[in-house]
Steps between C-alpha positions, in 0.01 A plus 500: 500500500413728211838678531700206377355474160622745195327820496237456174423121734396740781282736297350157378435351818389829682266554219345138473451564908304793462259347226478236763422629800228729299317182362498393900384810598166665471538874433184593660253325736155693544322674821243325681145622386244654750287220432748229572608682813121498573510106415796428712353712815231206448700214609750709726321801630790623742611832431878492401784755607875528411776633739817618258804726639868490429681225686609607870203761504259395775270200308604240735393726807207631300395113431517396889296781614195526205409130532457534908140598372245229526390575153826551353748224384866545286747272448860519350658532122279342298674721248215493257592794350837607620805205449528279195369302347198707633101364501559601094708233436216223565376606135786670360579227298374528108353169477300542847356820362400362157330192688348775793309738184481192249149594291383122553615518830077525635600583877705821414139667345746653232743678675823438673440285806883633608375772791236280615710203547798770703186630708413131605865400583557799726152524674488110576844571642379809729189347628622148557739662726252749665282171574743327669497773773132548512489851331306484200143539563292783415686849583865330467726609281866364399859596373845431369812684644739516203780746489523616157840642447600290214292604315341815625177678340468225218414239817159776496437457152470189487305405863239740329450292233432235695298682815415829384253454760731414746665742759880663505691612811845613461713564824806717430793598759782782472725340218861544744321235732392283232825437333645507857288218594533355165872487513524351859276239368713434192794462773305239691322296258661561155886481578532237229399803266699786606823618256832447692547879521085478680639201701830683642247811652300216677813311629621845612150613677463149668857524659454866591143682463594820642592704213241391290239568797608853532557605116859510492514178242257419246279173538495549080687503190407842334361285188258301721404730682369743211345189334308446818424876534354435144310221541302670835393821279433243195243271727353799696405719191395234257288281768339830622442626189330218352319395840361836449402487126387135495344491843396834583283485848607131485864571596634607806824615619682518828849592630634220720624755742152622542351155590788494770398823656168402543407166379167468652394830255657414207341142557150610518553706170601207343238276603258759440645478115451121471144511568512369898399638789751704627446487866450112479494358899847424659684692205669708702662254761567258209759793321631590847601109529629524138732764527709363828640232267694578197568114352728604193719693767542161693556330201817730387617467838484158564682450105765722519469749847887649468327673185168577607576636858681812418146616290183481648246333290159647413683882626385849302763724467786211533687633195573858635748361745592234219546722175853628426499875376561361136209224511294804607583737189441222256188350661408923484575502127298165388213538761431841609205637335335128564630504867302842510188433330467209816569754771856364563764638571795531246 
């Protein structure tokens, strides 16, 4: 719309939109104190964790197999922290903020009621949910599987504002899968999205998967492909790097091809990390029953099987046989030293 008016109109309207959205916008909200986190643990005393990864990296599987625990329960994208609007938005609002730290406001005791009001939206939402399946007595803990790739390490910043008490796990798989998986997805579920040069490799792959299984065509346009290859190394080293700094023995990491080598051991390291007992009763025969059914595989094959057959879902390694020589040197020349640092291969 702003291209049809004369250029000094533009400037004019561009700048009256920026003084806009910055009266609409608070620049900065503030961290929850340790004494409200101490007040909110009052009224909901579950301890909180937080499972981020880039999309297509494992959380889904990771999800299904934590909350097999009796004390354990996670549900799906509450996106608190990584999607907009984001929990921030509930107070973002100038006027909100003025009315939340108002000096005759009595309840706020003088200070910005803004974190404490976030905390209380997010844990109501946690531990209504854990209720509902009968896991949040004493010992229980819950979660939120978000995949943060939109918005990468910030998504830590701010869920430490709000739980800086709360715990971090961060799954990560080799990046070549990820955008593999990522782009098969995209296939399926986005086609609506895809550019007409994107869209004329899928027609081509669903009439004839063969070259693209074997690495003789590419599934990707060079441009996507090292914008993908960017957007891996971007989530891994900012999410690991501020799970670390923020978090410190409150973060954990694990590769997703790891928990598929031996789920059962990388399970009891990660209940050990949320405070549960990790050899809880049944545990063991509740993964095994977990990991003969892979419900996001029967989904993509039930919506759009000529595409999903010729890859299998969930597979390490899939992109070796997948990866043309030239996807290979560029995915080298964006991702190598993080592919390394992760024990992958490059």
């Amino acid at each position: 719309m702003l291209k049809r008016l004369p250029h000094r109109a533009r400037l004019a309207a561009r700048a009256f939109l920026r003084e806009r959205n910055a009266k609409t916008t608070r620049v900065e909200i503030p961290a929850i104190s340790p004494e409200e986190v101490a007040e909110a643990r009052l009224f909901f005393p579950l301890d909180k964790f937080f499972i981020f990864g880039h999309a297509r990296s494992g959380t889904t599987l990771l999800v299904r197999l934590v909350q097999v625990h009796p004390q354990v329960h996670c549900n799906y994208q509450a996106h608190f922290f990584t999607r907009a609007p984001l929990l921030q938005s509930l107070v973002r609002d100038p006027e909100v903020g003025e009315w939340l730290a108002r000096k005759s406001n009595r309840w706020n005791r003088g200070r910005d009621l803004s974190p404490v009001v976030l905390r209380a939206v997010a844990d109501f939402i946690l531990e209504r949910d854990a209720r509902r399946v009968n896991k949040a007595g004493a010992g229980c803990v819950v979660g939120d599987k978000s995949p943060n790739s939109l918005v990468d390490g910030k998504a830590v910043r701010l869920m430490h504002q709000v739980y800086p008490d709360g715990r971090l796990v961060y799954i990560v798989r080799d990046g070549h899968d990820t955008v593999l998986s990522h782009r098969i997805q995209a296939f399926i579920d986005f086609p609506h999205q895809l550019s007409k040069e994107d869209l004329r490799i899928r027609t081509a792959f669903e009439s004839d998967p063969e070259p693209f299984t074997s690495g003789q065509r590419s599934l990707f346009t060079e441009k996507g492909l090292r914008l993908a290859a960017e957007g891996w190394v971007r989530n891994v080293v900012e999410t690991d790097s501020e799970g670390q700094r923020l978090f410190s023995e409150r973060y954990h990491s694990l590769r997703y091809e790891d928990l598929l080598a031996d789920p059962h051991a990388e399970m009891r390291r990660l209940w050990a990390f949320l405070g549960v007992d990790a050899h809880a009763p049944g545990s063991d025969a509740a993964l095994d029953a977990k990991l003969l059914s892979n419900p996001d595989a029967e989904w993509q094959q039930h919506k759009a099987g000529e595409i999903a057959q010729p890859l299998k879902k969930g597979r390490s390694g899939a992109w070796e046989s997948t990866f043309t020589a030239r996807d290979r040197q560029l995915f080298r020349e964006v991702a190598g030293e993080t592919l390394k640092a992760w024990g992958y291969r490059v």
